[in-house]
C-alpha positions in Angstrom: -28.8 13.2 -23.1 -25.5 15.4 -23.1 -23.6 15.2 -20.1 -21.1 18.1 -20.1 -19.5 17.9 -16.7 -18.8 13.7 -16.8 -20.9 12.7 -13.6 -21.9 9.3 -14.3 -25.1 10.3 -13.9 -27.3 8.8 -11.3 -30.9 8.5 -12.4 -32.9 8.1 -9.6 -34.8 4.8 -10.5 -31.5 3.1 -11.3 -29.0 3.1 -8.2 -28.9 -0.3 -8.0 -26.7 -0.3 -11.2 -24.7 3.1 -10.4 -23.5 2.5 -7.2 -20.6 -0.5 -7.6 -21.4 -3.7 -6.1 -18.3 -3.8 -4.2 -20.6 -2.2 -1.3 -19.0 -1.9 2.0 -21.3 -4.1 4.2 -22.6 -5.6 1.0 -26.3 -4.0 1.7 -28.0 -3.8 -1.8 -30.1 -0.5 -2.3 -33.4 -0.8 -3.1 -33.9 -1.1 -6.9 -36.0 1.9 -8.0 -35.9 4.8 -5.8 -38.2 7.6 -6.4 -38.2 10.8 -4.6 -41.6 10.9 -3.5 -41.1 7.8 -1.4 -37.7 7.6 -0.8 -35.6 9.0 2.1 -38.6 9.1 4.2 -37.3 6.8 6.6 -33.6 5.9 8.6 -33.7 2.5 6.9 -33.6 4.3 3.6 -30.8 6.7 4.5 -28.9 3.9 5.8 -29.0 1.9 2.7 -27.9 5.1 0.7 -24.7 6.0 2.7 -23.6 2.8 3.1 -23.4 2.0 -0.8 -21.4 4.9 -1.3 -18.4 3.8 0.8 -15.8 3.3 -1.0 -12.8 2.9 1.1 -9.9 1.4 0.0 -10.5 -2.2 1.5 -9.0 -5.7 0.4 -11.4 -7.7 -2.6 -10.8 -10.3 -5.0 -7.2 -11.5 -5.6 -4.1 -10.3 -4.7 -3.1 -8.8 -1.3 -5.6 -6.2 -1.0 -4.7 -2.9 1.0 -1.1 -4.2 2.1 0.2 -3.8 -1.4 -1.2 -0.1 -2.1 2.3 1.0 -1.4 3.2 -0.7 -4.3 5.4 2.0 -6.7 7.0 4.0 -3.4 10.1 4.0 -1.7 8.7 1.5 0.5 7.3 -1.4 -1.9 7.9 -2.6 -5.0 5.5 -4.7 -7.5 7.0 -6.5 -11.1 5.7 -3.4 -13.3 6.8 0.2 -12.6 4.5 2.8 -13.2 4.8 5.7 -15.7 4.8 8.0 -12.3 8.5 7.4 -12.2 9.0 8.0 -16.2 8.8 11.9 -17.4 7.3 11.6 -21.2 5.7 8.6 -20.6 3.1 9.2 -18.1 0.7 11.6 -21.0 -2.5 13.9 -20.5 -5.3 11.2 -21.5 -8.0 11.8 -23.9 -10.8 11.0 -22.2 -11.8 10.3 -18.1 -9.6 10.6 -15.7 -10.0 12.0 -12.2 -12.2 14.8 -13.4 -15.2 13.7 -12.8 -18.5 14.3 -10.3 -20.3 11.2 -10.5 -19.7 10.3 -6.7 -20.5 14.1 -5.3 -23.4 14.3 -7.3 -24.9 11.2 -5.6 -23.8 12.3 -2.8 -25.4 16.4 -3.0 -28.8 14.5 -4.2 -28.7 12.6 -1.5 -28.3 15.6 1.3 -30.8 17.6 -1.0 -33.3 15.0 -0.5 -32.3 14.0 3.3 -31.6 17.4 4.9 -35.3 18.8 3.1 -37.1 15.7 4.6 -35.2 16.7 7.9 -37.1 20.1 8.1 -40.1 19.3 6.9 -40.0 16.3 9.8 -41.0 13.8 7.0 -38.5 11.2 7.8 -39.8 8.2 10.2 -37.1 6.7 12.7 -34.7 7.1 15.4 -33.6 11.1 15.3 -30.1 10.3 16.8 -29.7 7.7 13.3 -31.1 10.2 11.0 -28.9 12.6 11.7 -25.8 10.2 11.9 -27.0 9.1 8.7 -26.9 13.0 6.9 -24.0 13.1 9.1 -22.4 10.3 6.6 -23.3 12.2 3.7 -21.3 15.0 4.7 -18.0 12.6 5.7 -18.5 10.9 2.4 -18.9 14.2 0.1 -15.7 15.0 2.1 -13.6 12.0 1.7 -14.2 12.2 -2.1 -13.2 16.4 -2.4 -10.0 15.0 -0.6 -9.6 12.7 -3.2 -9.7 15.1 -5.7 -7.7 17.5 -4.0 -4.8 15.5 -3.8 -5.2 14.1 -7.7 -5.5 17.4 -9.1 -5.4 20.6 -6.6 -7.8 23.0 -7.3 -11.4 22.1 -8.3 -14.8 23.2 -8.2 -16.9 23.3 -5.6 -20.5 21.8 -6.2 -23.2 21.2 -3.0 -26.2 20.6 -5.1 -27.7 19.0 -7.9 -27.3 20.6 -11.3 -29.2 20.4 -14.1 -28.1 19.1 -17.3 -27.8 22.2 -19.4 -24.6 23.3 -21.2 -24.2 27.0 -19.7 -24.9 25.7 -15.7 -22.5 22.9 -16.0 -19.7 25.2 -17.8 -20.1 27.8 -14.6 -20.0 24.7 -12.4 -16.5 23.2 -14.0 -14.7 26.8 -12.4 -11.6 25.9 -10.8 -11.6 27.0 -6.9 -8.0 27.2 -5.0 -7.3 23.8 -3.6 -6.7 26.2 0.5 -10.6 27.2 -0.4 -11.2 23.1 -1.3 -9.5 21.7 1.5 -11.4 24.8 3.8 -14.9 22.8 2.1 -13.8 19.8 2.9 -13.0 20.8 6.7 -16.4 22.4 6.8 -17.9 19.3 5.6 -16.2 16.9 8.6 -17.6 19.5 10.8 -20.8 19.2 9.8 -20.6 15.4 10.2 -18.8 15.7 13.7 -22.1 17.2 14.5 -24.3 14.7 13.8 -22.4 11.7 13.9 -22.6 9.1 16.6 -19.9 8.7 18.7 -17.9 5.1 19.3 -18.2 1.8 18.1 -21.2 2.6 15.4 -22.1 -0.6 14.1 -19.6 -2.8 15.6 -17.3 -0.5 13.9 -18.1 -0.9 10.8 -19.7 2.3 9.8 -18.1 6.0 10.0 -18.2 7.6 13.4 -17.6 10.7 14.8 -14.3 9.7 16.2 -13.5 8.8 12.2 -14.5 12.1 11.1 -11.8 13.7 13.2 -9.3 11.5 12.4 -9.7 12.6 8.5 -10.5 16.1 9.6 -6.8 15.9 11.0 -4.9 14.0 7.9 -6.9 16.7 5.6 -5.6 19.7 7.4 -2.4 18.1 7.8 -1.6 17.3 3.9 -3.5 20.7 3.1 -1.1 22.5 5.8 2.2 20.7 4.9 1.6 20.8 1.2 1.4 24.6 0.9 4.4 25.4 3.7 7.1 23.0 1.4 5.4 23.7 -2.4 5.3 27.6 -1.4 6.8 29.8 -3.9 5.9 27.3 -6.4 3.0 27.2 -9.5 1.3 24.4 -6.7 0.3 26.6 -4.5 -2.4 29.2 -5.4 -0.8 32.6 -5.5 2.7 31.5 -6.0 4.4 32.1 -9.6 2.9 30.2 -12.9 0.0 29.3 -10.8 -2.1 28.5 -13.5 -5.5 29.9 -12.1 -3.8 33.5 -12.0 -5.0 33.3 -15.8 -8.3 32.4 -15.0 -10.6 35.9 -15.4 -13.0 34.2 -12.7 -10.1 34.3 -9.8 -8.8 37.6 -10.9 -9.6 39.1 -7.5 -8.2 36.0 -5.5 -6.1 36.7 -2.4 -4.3 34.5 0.0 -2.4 34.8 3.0 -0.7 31.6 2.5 1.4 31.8 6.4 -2.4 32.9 7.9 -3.7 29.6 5.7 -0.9 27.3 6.7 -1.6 27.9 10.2 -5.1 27.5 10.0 -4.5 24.1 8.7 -2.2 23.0 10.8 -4.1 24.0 14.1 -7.0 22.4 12.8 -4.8 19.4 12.2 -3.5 19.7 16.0 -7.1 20.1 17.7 -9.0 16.9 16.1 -6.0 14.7 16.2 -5.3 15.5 19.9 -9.1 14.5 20.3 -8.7 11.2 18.9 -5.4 10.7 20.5 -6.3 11.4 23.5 -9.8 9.5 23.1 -7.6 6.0 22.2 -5.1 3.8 23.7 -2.7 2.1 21.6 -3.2 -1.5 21.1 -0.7 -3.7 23.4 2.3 -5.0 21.7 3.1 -8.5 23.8 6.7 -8.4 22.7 7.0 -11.6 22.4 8.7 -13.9 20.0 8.4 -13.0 16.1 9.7 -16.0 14.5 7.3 -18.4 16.5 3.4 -19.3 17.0 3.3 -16.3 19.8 3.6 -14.0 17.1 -0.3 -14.4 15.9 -1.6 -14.3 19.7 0.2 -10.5 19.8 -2.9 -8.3 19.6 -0.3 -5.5 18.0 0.0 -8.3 15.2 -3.1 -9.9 15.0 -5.0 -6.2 14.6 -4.1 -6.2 10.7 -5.5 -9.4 10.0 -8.2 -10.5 12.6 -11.4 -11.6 11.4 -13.2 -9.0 14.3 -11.5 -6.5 14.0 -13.9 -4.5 16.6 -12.2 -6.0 19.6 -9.3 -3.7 19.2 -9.1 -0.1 21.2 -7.2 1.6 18.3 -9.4 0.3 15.0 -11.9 2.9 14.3 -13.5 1.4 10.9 -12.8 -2.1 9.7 -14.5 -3.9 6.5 -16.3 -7.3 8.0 -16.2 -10.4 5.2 -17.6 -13.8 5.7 -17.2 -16.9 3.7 -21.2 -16.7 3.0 -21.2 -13.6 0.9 -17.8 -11.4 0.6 -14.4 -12.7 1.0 -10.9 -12.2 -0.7 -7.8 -13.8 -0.9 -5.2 -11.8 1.3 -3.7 -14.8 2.9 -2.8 -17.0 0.0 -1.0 -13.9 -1.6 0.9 -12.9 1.4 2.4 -16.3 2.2 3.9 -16.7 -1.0 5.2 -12.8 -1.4 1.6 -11.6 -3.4 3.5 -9.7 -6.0 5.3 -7.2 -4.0 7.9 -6.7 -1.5 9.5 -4.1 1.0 12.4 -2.2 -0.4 16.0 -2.0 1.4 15.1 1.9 1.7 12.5 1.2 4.0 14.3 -1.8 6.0 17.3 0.2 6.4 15.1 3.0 7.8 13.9 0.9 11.5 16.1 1.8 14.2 17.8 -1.0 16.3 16.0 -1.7 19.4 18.4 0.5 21.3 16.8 3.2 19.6 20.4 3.7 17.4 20.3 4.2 13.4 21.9 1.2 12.1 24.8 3.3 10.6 26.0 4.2 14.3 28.8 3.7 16.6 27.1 1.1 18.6 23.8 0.5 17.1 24.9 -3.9 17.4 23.9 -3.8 13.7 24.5 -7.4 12.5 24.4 -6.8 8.4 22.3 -7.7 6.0 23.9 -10.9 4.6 21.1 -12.9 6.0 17.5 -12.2 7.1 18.2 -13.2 10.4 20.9 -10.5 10.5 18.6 -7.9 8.8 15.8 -8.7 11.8 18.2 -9.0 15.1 17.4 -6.4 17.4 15.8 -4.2 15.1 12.4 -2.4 15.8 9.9 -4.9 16.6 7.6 -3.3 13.9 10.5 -4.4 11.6 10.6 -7.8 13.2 7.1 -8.6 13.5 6.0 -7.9 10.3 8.8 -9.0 7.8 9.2 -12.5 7.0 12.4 -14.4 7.7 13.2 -18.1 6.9 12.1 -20.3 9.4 9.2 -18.1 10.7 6.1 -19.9 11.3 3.3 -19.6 8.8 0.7 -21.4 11.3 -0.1 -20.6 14.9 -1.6 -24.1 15.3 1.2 -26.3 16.4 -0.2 -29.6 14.9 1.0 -27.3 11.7 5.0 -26.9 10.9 4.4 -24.7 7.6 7.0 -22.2 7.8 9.0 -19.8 5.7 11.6 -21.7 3.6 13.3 -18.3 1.8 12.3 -15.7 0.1 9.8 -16.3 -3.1 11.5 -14.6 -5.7 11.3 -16.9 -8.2 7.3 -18.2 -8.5 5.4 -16.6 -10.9 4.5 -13.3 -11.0 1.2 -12.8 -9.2 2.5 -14.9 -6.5 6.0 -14.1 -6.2 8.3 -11.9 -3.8 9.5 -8.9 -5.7 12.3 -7.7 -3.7 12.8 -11.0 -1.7 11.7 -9.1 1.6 8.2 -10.8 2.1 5.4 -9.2 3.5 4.7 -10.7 6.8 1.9 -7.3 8.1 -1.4 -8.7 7.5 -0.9 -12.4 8.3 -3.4 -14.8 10.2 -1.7 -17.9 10.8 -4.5 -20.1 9.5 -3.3 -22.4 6.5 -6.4 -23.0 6.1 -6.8 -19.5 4.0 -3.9 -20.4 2.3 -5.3 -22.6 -0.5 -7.2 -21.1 -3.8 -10.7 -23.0 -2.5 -10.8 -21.5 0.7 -11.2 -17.6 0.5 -10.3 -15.3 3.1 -12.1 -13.7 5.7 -9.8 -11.3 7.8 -11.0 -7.9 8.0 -9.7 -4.8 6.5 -8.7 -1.8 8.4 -9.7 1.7 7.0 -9.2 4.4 9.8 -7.2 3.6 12.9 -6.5 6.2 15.8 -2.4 5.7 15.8 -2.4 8.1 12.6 -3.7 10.8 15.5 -0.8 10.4 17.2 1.4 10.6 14.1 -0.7 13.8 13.0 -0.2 15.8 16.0 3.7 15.1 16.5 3.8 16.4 12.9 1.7 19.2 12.9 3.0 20.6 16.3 6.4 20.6 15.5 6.0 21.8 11.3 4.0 24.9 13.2 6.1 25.6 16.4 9.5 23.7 15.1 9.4 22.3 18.8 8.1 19.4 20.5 5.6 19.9 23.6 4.4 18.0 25.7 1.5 16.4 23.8 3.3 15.2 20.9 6.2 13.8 23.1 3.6 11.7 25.0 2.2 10.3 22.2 6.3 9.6 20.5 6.9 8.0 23.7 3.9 5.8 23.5 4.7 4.4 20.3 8.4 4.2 20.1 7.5 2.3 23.6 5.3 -0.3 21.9 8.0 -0.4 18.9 10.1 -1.7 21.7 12.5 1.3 21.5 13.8 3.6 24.1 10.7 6.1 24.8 14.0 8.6 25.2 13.9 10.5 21.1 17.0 12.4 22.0 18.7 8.9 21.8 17.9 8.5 18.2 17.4 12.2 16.9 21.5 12.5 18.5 23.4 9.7 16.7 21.1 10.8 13.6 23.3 11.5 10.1 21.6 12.6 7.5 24.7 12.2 5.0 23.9 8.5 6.1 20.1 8.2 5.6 18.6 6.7 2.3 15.5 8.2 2.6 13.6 10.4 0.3 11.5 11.9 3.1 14.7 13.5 4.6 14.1 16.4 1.4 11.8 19.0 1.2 12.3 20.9 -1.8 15.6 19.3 -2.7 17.1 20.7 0.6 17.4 18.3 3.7 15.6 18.7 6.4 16.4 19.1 10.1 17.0 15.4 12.5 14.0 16.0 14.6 12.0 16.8 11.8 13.1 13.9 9.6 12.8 11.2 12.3 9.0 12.2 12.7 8.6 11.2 9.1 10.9 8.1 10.0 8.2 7.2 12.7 5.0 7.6 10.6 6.9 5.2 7.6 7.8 2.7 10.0 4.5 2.5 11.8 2.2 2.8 8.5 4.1 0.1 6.4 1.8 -1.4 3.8 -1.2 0.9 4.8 -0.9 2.9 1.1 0.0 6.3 3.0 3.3 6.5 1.5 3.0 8.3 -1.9 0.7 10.6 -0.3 3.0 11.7 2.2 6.1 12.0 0.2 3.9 14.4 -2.6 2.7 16.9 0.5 6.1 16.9 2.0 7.6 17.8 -1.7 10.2 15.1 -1.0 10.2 14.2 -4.6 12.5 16.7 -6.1 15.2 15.0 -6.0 14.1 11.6 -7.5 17.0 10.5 -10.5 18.0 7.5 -11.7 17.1 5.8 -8.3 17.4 2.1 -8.1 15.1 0.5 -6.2 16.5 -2.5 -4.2 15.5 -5.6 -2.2 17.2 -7.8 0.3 21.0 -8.9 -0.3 21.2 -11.8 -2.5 24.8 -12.1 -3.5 26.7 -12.5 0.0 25.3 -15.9 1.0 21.3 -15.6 0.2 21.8 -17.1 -3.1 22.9 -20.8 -2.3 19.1 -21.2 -1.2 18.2 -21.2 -4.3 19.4 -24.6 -6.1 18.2 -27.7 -8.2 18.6 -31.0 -6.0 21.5 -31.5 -8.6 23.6 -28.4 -6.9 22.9 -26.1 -9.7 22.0 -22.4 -9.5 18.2 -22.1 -10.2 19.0 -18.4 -10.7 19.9 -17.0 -14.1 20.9 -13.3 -14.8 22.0 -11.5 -18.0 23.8 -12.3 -20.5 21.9 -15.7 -19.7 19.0 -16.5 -21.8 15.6 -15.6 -19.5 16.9 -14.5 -16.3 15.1 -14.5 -13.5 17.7 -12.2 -11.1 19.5 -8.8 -11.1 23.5 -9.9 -11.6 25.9 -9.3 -9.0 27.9 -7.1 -11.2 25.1 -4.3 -10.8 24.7 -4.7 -7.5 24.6 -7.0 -4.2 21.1 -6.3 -3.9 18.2 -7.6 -6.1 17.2 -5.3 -8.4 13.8 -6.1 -9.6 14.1 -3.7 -12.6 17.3 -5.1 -13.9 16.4 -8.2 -14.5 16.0 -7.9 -18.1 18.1 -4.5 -20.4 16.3 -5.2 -23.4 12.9 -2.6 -24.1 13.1 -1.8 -20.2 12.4 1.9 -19.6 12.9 1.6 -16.0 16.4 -0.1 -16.0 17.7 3.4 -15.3 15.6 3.7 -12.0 13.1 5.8 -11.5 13.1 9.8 -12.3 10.7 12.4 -11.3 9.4 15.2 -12.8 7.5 18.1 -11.1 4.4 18.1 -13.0 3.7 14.6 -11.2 3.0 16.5 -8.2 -0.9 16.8 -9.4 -2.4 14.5 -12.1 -3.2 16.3 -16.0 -7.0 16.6 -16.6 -8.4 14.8 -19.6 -8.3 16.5 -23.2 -11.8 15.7 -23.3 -12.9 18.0 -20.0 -11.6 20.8 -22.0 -13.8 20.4 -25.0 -16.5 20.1 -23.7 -16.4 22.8 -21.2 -16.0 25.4 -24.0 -17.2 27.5 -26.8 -15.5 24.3 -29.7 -12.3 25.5 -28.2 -10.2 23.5 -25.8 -7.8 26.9 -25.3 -11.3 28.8 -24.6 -12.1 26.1 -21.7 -13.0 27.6 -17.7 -11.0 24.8 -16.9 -6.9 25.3 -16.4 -4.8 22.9 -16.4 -2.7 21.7 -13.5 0.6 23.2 -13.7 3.3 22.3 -16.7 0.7 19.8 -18.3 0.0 20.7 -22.2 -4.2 20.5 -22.6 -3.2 18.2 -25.8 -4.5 14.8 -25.3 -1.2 12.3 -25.0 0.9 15.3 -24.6 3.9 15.6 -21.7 4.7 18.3 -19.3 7.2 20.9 -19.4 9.0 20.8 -15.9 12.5 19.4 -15.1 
């Protein structure tokens, strides 16, 4: 059978084998699945929705969700990716992110569910059944914001279609991504309707409280994307927006100020729900190099194994040894392949609430860890490892951090040399290959409310009220900072930042403004929200040549690092395979100067506009046309050729 729109078709007898086996709570479908029988009961809804999660949650090797922010400002991993190299990142032939496979599963299953619903044919609780439709429309949703992140505009299919050439050609129509992310909001409301409120499965399944929370970070991207990409081919309406070609939005119309509001109130209302709903989980503030650390709930809520215990955590992924595990905790001991970046460090405040650039801030230096970590931001102390910090929080067990592992192999080692400490559980037992891990892994927690509100208030008023200072106070107090913001936004210099979150557009943005975005980087660290923050904001611009750095390794953090004869074990260029940046490039370790020779990155990384949104597939084209690609309902996304390896166009 043809398939012109590339769904990855789900037959209805094989679901088993569709749906990955990476399932969230590991429940197994049933194996054939007819519609005559199935979806006739809550047990059978259940089992559908939960094998369609597909949150990004830790599995296998490696270390799981704490590196997704791998390839940002913030981490670094041993391989750069073509995102940071105009003419090598190309339009692919085939695949890609165009594709329908997940929200055609999920429109059969609300066909199926929501007709049993009326016709009263489904046995069970009520109050589940609907929760469980309720999941189909969070899930539908979560994957439209997927795609309208990836590529912008897209259609908008809410049933199943069949599998004839002209339907599925008049199905691949482009929509405006304001009239997607609208969808998608319509969608969460749907589910904030019928979803159960609270702990739903000892947290482990989507809530109502969760559906907020991504109402809010939709409307928030949606909201901020179009106020800094206005006047740009990104936003629908603005100049070389591609879909201005496209016959079938010839009469399209937008009142982008009327849309940007809309997004962003929507963005204030269900955050301040969830907010307001949700205490923040206690930091103890106590010490960060010793045992105490893994006793400090603030800590110990990224790497518990029950995660439900904690007021903030709104979904978690359970494992056990039995069936599901990973190995988080014998990659973040060692450094897992990844590392923070001095950008990011430099970016936490001292605890005085002082940049470390100002008159007064008792900034110490970065010649040492220890100096890097005194007085900072607790959020900065607690969850970046420093030599001598204990590893165990069983004091039978002296396992601590000797120095930073830059030189261990490359799955295992630290790639800037400052190590990952978010995420840690203090067990050794984890720590060896036999013994997987069991921590959980968080998907949704309620502090991003907080960070969405602040945000969204001040992008649509350009003040603060009352609301979002409560919530800054409540986590700059946890941080250990001075609940005061006027301390920090005051001895701000934005000649003195190194942040690329203090552009929008290539212009700098305002202090009050800029240390909201400080606050979310700082308090998401190695949660994978960073790329998708600096794209919305349009803080990319100004990307060129940028070197990403790691700790200090030429002042004194080098003699660690020695044979027992007193030779350097570190080897840099012209040395034959070196294993460090030289000191002649920089003080700082460089993890892409290593090695000159057939390295594309050695310049740093560069950015080109077109990166914005991701190039759709040659293939899409073909098929979604009369033989030719240029004849296509399909656009493409803006300065991308249609040519299949081919490069964009923009600066």
């Amino acid at each position: 059978m043809k398939t012109y729109i590339k769904y990855g078709l789900l037959t209805i007898t094989i679901l088993g084998t569709s749906i990955s086996c990476d399932d969230f709570l590991d429940r197994e479908p049933l194996d054939k699945i007819t519609p005559n029988v199935y979806f006739k009961n809550e047990a059978d809804l259940a089992a559908y929705t939960v094998s369609m999660y597909n949150f990004p949650t830790h599995g296998g090797y490696g270390m799981g969700t704490f590196g997704n922010d791998n390839g940002t400002d913030n981490q670094a991993s041993p391989s750069a990716s073509t995102f940071w190299l105009p003419g090598q990142y190309r339009v692919g032939t085939t695949g890609g992110a165009w594709d329908f496979g997940r929200i055609r599963n999920v429109n059969y299953f609300l066909t199926q569910a929501e007709a049993n619903l009326a016709s009263g044919s489904i046995s069970g609780n009520a109050t589940n059944i609907k929760h469980y439709i309720g999941e189909g429309y969070f899930l539908r949703a979560y994957e439209y914001f997927n795609k309208l992140k990836t590529l912008g505009d897209f259609p908008i299919i809410t049933e199943v279609l069949n599998d004839d050439k002209a339907s599925l050609i008049e199905a691949s129509k482009r929509r405006p991504r304001n009239e997607v992310a609208r969808f998608i909001i319509q969608d969460l409301d749907k589910a904030i309707n019928m979803l159960k409120s609270g702990s739903v499965e000892n947290k482990n399944r989507i809530s109502r409280e969760v559906a907020l929370l991504l109402k809010s970070r939709v409307a928030l991207y949606e909201g901020s994307w179009e106020k800094y990409h206005q006047n740009t081919a990104f936003v629908p309406g603005g100049p070389n927006w591609p879909g201005a070609k496209a016959s079938y939005l010839s009469n399209f119309f937008i009142n982008l100020n009327s849309e940007i509001n809309y997004f962003l109130e929507q963005a204030m209302s269900a955050s301040k729900e969830v907010a307001d709903m949700y205490v923040l989980t206690p930091n103890t503030h106590t010490s960060v190099s010793g045992r105490d650390i893994y006793s400090n709930s603030y800590f110990r809520m990224f790497s518990d194994i029950n995660m439900s215990q904690y007021s903030e955590v709104l979904l978690w992924r359970q494992y056990s040894s039995q069936y599901v595990s990973h190995h988080t905790q014998g990659y973040l001991q060692y450094g897992g392949s990844s590392g923070f970046t001095r950008g990011l460090v430099e970016s936490f405040l001292m605890k005085n609430g002082l940049p470390i650039y100002a008159t007064g801030s008792g900034y110490q230096g970065d010649a040492t860890l220890e100096d890097v970590r005194e007085n900072r931001d607790e959020r900065l102390q607690m969850f970046l490892q420093v030599p001598g910090d204990a590893l165990s929080s069983d004091a039978s067990n002296n396992k601590e951090v000797i120095a930073p592992n830059i030189l261990d192999i490359r799955e295992n080692r630290s790639i800037t040399g400052y190590m990952i400490k978010k995420g840690l559980l203090g067990d050794v037992y984890y720590f060896t290959p036999e013994n997987n891990s069991i921590n959980g892994s968080l998907v949704f927690r309620a502090t991003e409310a907080y960070l969405n509100y602040i945000e969204a208030s001040y992008i649509k008023t350009g003040n603060l009220d009352s609301n979002a200072l409560a919530y800054w106070q409540k986590l700059r107090a946890r941080a250990g900072l001075p609940t005061d913001i006027n301390i920090t936004i005051n001895a701000t210099n934005m000649a003195l930042e190194n942040d690329w979150a203090k552009y929008s557009a290539g212009q700098v943005i305002d202090k009050t403004l800029y240390n909201i975005r400080r606050e979310r980087r700082n308090e998401l660290i190695a949660e994978g929200m960073r790329l998708d923050d600096l794209k919305r904001w349009r803080a990319l611009d100004q990307v060129k040549d940028y070197q990403v750095e790691g700790f200090n390794l030429w002042d004194s953090m080098y003699s660690m690092y020695q044979n027992t004869d007193g030779t350097s074990k570190l080897r840099y260029e012209p040395s034959a395979n070196p294993n460090v940046s030289p000191k002649t490039n920089s003080k700082y370790l460089r993890p892409y100067q290593i090695v000159s020779a057939n390295n594309l990155y050695y310049n740093g990384y560069n950015f080109t506009q077109a990166h914005y949104l991701s190039p759709i597939a040659y293939q899409h084209f073909l098929i979604s046309s009369d033989g030719n690609p240029n004849n296509s309902v399909i656009y493409q996304n803006p300065y991308w050729p249609i040519t299949a390896g081919g490069t964009p166009t923009s600066n």
